[in-house]
N, C-alpha and C positions, 0 to 999 in steps of 0.2 A: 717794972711789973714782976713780980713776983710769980715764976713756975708753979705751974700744978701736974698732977696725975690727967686732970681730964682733958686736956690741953696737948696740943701733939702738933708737929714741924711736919709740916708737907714738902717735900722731898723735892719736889717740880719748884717749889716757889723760892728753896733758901740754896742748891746745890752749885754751885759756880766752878769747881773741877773740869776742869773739861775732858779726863779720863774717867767719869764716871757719868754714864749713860743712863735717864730716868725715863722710861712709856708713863706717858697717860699722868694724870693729874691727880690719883686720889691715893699715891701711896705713902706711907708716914713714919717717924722716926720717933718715940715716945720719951722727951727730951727732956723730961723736968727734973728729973735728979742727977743731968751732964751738962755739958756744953752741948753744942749742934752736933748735928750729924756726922756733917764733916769733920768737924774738932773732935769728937770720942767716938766714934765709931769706925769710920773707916779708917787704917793704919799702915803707915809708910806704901801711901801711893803718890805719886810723881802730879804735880800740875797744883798742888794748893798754893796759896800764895809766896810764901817762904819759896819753897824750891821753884816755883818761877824765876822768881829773881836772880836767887843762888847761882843756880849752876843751869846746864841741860845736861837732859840725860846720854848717857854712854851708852845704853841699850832700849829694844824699842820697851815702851811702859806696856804691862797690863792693865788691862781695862775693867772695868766693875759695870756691870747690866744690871740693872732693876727694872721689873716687870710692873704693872699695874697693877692697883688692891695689892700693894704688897703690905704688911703690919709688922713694925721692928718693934721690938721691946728696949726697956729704958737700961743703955747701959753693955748692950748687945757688941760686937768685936766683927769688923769683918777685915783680917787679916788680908791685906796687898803685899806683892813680890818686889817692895821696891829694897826688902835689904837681904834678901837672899844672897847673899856672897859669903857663905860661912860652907865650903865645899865640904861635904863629909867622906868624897873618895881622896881628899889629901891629907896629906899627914899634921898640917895644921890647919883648923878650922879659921882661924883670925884674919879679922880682914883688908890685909896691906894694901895699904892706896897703887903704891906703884903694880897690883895683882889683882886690882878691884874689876878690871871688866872682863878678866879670864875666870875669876871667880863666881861671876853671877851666874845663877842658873834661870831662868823663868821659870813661872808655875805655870804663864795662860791667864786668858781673862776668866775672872770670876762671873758667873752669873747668877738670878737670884730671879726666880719666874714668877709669871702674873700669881696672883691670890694666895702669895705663903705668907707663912707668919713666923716669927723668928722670935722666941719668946727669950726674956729677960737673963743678961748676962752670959748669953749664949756666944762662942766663938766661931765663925768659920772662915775654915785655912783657905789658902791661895786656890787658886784653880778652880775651885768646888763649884759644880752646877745645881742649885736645890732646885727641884721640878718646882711645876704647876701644883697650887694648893697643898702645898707639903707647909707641916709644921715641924718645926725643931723646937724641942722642948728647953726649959730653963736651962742654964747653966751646962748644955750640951756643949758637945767638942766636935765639929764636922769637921774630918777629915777628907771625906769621899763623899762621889755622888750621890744627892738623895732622889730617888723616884719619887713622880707624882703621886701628890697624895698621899704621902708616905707619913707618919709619925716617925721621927728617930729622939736618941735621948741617951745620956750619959757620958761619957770622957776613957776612950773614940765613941763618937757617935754609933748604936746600932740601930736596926730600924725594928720598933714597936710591935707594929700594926699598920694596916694598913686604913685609910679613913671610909673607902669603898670596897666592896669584894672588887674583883677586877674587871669582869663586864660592866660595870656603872663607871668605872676611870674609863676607862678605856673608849664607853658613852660620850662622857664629859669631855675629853680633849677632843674627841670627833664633834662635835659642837661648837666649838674655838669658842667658847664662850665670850673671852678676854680679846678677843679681835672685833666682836659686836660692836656696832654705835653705842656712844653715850646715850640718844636716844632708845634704839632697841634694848639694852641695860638697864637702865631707867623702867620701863614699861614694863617688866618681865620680873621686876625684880622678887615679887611674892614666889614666883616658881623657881628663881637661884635660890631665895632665902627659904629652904627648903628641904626634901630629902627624896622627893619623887623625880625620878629621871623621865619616868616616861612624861609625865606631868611638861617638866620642862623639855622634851623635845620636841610634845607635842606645843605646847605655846611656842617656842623660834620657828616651828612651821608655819602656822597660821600667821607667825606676824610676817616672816616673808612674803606669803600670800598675799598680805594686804595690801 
């Protein structure tokens, strides 16, 4: 069958790494102009099938977290620490087997929070936590941490704008919105799909109530 644009890989249904950690069932990888997710997106992490077999690792693996409602774009990079061994405080960078595990550095597990979106051919480096509801724009270079909410964009990543003033972010994680039931989500969803906060913290009162 033949890929399309409308057409999109849910993350929970196709992921088999087992260093890479998926919340919640509705986040997605928009795959019709790559292989999977795990084949062109996520890069040199430890546990795909290949380096199962291969070897085991020398050092512990980092890990990759994805949050629920997360939205990848097609073609998108998220760089893992599994070849870090190119040390820049030595006087040569290359990376000799017999020096391969004094050479590795770690970055940290990557994290990637509930409701971002990570727009088309975008990279982000080892370590990086992108908040809650943060968007990274096209062909962005994430270096460093992105705040929630945050727009960032260009190659290093800087941050835009922000998509709330800050007393409405700051509303919205006090909400935990992304910790709600599938249920309570489901019912509520005219007031997320929205832009009134009060709106929506009054509807998650009421439905507590009920």
């Amino acid at each position: 069958m033949q890929k399309h644009w409308s057409q999109v890989e849910l993350l929970h249904e196709t992921v088999s790494n087992p260093n890479i950690h998926v919340r919640g069932t509705h986040s997605y990888y928009s795959d019709a102009w790559s292989g999977s997710f795990e084949q062109s997106v996520v890069r040199y992490l430890y546990g795909d099938e290949y380096s199962r077999n291969a070897w085991t690792s020398q050092w512990p693996v980092d890990q990759l977290h994805i949050g629920d409602y997360v939205c990848i774009g097609a073609e998108a990079v998220i760089l893992m620490g599994g070849n870090h061994t190119h040390r820049m405080d030595w006087f040569s960078l290359y990376p000799f087997v017999d020096k391969i595990t004094d050479a590795y550095v770690g970055k940290g597990d990557t994290h990637i929070h509930d409701g971002a979106w990570i727009g088309m051919r975008a990279m982000i480096m080892p370590g990086v936590v992108v908040g809650e509801g943060a968007v990274i724009a096209s062909g962005a270079m994430v270096t460093k941490n992105v705040a929630p909410y945050t727009i960032v964009a260009g190659n290093p990543a800087v941050p835009v704008r922000k998509r709330f003033d800050e007393e409405t972010i700051e509303r919205l994680l006090a909400l935990k919105l992304y910790e709600w039931s599938e249920e309570k989500f489901t019912a509520l969803r005219e007031a997320i799909c929205a832009e009134d906060i009060v709106a929506l913290e009054q509807a998650s009162k009421d439905w507590d109530q009920t």
